[in-house]
N, C-alpha and C positions, 0 to 999 in steps of 0.2 A: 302396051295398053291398047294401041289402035287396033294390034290383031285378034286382041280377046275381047273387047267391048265398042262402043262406037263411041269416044269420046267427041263433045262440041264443045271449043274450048272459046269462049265470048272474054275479050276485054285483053288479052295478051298483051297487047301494046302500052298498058298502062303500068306496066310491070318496068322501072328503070332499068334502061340498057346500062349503065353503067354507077358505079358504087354502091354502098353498103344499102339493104332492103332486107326488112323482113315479112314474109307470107304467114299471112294468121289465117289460120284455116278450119272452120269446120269441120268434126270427127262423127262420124255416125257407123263408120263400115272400116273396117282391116285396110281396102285400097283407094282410101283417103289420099293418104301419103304416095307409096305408090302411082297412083294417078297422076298427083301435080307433079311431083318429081319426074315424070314423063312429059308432058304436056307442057310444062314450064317453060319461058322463053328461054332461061337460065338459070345455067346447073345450082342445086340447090341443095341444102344441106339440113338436114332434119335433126329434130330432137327426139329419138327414138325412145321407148321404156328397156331396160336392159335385157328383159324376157324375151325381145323379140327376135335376140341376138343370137339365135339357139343354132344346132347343125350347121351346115351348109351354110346358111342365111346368114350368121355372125360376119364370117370372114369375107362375104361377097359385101354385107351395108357398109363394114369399117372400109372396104378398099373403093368404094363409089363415095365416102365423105360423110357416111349419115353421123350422127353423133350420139353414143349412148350414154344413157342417161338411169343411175338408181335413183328412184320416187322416192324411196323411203328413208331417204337422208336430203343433206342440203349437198350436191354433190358436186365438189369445187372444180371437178377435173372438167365436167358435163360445162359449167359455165364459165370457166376460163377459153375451152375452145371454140363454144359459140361466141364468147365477145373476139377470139382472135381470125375467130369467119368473117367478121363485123369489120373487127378494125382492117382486114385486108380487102374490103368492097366488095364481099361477100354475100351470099343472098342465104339467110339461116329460116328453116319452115319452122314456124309453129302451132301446134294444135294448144289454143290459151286456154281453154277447158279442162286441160290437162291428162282425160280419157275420154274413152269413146263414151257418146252419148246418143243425148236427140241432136243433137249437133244443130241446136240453134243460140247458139254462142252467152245460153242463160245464168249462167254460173262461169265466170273466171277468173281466172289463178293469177298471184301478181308475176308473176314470171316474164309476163309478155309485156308487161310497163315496164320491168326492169330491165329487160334486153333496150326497150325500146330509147326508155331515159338514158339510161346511161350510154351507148352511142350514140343516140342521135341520130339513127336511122329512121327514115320513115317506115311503116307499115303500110302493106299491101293486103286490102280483106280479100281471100278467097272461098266462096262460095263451093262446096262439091254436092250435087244433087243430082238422086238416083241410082246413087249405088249402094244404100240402102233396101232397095224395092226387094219384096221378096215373093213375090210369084215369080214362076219360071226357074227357079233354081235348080241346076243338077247337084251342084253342089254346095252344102247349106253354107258356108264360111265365105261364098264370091257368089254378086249378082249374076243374076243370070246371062251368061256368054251371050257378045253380040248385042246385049241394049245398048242401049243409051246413058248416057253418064256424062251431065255437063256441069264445064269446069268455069265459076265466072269470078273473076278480075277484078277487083274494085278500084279505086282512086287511091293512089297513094294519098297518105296524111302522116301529120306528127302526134306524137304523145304526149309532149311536151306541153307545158304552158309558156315556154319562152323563156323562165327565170330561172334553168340551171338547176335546180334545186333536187337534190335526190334522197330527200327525206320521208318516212314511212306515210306520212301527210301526202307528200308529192304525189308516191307510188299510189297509194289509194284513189287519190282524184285522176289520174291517168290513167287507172281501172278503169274507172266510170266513164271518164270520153272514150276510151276502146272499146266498151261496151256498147256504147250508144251507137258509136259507128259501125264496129261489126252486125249488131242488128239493124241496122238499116243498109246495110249493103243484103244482108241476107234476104231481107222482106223483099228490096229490088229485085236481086238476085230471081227468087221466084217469082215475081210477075214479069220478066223475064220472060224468062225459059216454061212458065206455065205449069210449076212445080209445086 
């Protein structure tokens, strides 16, 4: 990532050195992922779409940890491994939006309350801005080599309300506070960095 863009990666330190965390992340661009998964203080472990698994690229994400994942089911294998990245103090990425977007965290999937209730893991909001930008591009699929692409780090938090409880009620209101804080890490996030 450093030799193809110039990442500024603000707030790294608030990412737990140790035990289970999840990174929610804004999706706007292909090296989203990519990006944090380099920049990250630790190694991390993504919810991949199975599509992306293709040539070459399949057998290089399986043996670095990413985890794939079919959309178009509920797919037991994809969530068994992410809660067993979890239950081993693992750091699992996820994009809660579920595809690329505007990637300002408008629309999310309950996926990311349920990692999050049911371990027990805090969430880490990650912010990715500018790699989006599409002036300068040699090549349309990746911002243009050598900008700028900053990566910012929110505040751990829980998903939880405290009470254990992991009913469709639950998941739902756990939606809504990951919502809320994912966009307000995002609003920060750009006054920030000036994005």
């Amino acid at each position: 990532m450093y030799g193809l863009w110039k990442p500024r990666v603000l707030g790294s330190w608030k990412v737990p050195a140790t035990g289970p965390v999840i990174l929610a992340v804004n999706h706007s661009h292909n090296i989203d992922g990519p990006m944090v998964i380099g920049v990250a203080p630790r190694a991390s472990h993504f919810l991949v779409k199975k599509e992306a698994f293709v040539g070459p690229l399949g057998p290089f994400m399986r043996a670095v940890g990413q985890v794939e994942v079919d959309r178009s089911t509920a797919d037991r294998t994809a969530v068994t491994r992410a809660l067993d990245i979890l239950k081993g103090g693992g750091v699992l990425g996820i994009f809660p939006e579920g595809s690329r977007g505007e990637g300002d965290f408008a629309a999310l999937r309950a996926g990311l309350a349920y990692f999050a209730v049911r371990s027990g893991a805090p969430i880490v909001p990650v912010a990715v801005l500018g790699s989006s930008e599409k002036s300068g591009r040699l090549i349309k699929a990746l911002p243009p080599l050598r900008s700028r692409v900053d990566v910012v780090f929110g505040d751990p938090f829980d998903a939880g309300d405290g009470s254990g409880r992991r009913t469709r009620k639950a998941l739902d209101e756990a939606t809504e506070r990951i919502q809320k804080q994912l966009a307000a890490h995002l609003d920060d996030a750009r006054r920030l960095t000036g994005r």
